[in-house]
C-alpha positions as CSV (number, residue, x, y, z in Angstrom):
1,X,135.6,84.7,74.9
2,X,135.9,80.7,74.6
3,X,132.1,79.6,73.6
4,X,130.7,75.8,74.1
5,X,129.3,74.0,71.1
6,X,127.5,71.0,72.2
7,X,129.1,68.0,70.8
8,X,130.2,64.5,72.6
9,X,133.6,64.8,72.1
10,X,134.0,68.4,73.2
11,X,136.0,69.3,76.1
12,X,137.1,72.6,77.1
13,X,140.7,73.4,79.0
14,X,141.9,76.4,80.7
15,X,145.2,76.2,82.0
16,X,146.1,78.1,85.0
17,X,148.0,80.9,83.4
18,X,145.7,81.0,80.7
19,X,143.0,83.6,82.5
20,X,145.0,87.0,84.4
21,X,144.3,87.7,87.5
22,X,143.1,91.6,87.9
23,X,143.7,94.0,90.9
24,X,140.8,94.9,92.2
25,X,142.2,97.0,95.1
26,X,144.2,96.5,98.4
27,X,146.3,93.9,96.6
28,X,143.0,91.8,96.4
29,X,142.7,90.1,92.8
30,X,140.0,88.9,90.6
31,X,139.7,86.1,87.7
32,X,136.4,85.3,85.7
33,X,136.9,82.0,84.5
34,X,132.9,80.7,83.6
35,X,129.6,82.3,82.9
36,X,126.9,80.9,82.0
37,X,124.1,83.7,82.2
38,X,121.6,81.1,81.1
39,X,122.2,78.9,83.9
40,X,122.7,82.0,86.3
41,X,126.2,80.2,87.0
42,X,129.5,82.3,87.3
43,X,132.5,80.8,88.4
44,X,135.8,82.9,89.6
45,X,138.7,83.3,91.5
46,X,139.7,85.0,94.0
47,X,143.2,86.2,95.5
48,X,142.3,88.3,99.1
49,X,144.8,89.8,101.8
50,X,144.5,90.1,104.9
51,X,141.3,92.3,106.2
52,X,139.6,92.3,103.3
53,X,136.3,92.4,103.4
54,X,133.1,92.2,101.3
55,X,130.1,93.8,101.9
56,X,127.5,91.9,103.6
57,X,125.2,89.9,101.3
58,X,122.8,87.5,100.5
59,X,122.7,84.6,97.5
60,X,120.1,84.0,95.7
61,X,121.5,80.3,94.5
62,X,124.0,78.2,96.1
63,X,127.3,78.7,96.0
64,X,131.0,76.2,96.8
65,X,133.6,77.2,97.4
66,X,137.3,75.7,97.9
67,X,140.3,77.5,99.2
68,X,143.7,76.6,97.9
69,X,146.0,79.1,99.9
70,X,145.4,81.4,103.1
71,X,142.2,81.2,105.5
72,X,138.9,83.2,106.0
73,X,135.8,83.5,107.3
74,X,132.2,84.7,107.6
75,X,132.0,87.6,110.4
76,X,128.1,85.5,111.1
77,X,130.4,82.4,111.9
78,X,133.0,81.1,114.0
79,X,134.3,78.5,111.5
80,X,137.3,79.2,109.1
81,X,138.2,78.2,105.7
82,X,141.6,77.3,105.2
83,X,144.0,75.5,102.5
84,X,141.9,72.4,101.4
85,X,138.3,73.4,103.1
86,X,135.5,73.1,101.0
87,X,132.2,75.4,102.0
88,X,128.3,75.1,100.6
89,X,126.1,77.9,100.7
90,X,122.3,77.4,100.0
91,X,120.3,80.0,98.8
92,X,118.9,82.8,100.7
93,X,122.7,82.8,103.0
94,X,123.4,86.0,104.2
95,X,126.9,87.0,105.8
96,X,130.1,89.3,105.6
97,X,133.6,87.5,104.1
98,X,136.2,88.3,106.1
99,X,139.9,87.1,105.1
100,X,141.9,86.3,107.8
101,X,145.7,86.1,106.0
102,X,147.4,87.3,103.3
103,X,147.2,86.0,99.5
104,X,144.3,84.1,100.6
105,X,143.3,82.4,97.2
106,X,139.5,80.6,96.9
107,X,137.7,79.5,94.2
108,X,133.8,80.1,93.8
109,X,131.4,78.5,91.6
110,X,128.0,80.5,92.4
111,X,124.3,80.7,90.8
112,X,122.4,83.4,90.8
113,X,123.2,86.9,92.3
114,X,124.6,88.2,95.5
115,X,122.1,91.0,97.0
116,X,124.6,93.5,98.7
117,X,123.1,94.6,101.3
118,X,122.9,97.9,103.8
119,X,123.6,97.7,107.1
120,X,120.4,97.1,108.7
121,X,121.0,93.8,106.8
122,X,117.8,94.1,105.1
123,X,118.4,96.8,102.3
124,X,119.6,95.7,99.1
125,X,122.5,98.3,97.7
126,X,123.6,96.8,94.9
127,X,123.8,93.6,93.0
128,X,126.6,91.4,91.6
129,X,126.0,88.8,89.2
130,X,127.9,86.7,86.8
131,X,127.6,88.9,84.2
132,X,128.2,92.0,85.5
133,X,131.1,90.6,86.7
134,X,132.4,89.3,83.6
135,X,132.2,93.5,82.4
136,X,133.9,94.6,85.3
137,X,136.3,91.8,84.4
138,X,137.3,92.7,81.1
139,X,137.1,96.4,81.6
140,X,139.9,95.6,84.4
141,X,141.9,93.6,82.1
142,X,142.0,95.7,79.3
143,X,142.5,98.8,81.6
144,X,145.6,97.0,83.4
145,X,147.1,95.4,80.0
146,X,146.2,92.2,79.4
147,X,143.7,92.6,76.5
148,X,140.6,91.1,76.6
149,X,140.8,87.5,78.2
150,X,139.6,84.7,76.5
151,X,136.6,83.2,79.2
152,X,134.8,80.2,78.8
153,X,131.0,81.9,78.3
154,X,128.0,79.9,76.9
């Protein structure tokens, strides 16, 4: 775990092979580069192949994203993310990711929580925040090898 110390002069890097990539099923990947539980603020990566698909949910904070490689979508919306597309989400957004090609790479910076919710669209099932997805993050990475990565958490 990197940890900020405030400071003028302090600036923290992560290089791109510095933080694994975990499986997370299907061929669909996972890598927790910033938490910041105070803030609510969780920041990761994802790598998703074709028909993947999250559950539908709804954010309690805003949330951008920018995808790098591949294209998806929300099932609610006819626009698509592709290589270079940048998306904002307020608060309170409800809908379903759906990725549309393979090794499909897009990076999220989110606060708060994402309510996972049943199909009526209302229920709440289960909730993912940043850090309960830091936990899931090491348990992966220890579980697949790689030790216990060194996130930025403050």
């Amino acid at each position: 775990m990197t940890t900020i110390s405030e400071g003028p002069d302090l600036s923290i890097h992560i290089g791109a092979d510095d933080l694994p990539f975990v499986e997370i099923g299907g061929g669909n990947k996972l890598k927790v580069i910033c938490v910041k539980p105070q803030e609510g603020l969780w920041i990761v990566e994802n790598v998703f192949q074709a028909g993947f698909q999250a559950p539908i949910h709804r954010h309690t904070g805003p949330v951008y994203a920018y995808t790098t490689s591949g294209a998806w979508k929300y099932a609610e919306y006819d626009y698509v993310n592709r290589a270079g597309s940048f998306l904002y989400e307020p608060a309170g957004s409800v809908h379903t990711l759906t990725c549309l090609e393979p090794d499909t790479r897009v990076w999220f910076q989110m606060y708060g929580a994402n309510l996972n919710l049943a199909a009526d669209g209302t229920t709440i099932e289960s909730v993912t925040d940043g850090p309960g997805t830091l936990r899931a993050y090491y348990a992966l990475a220890e579980a697949q090898g790689f030790g216990r990565p060194n996130v930025l958490v403050a």
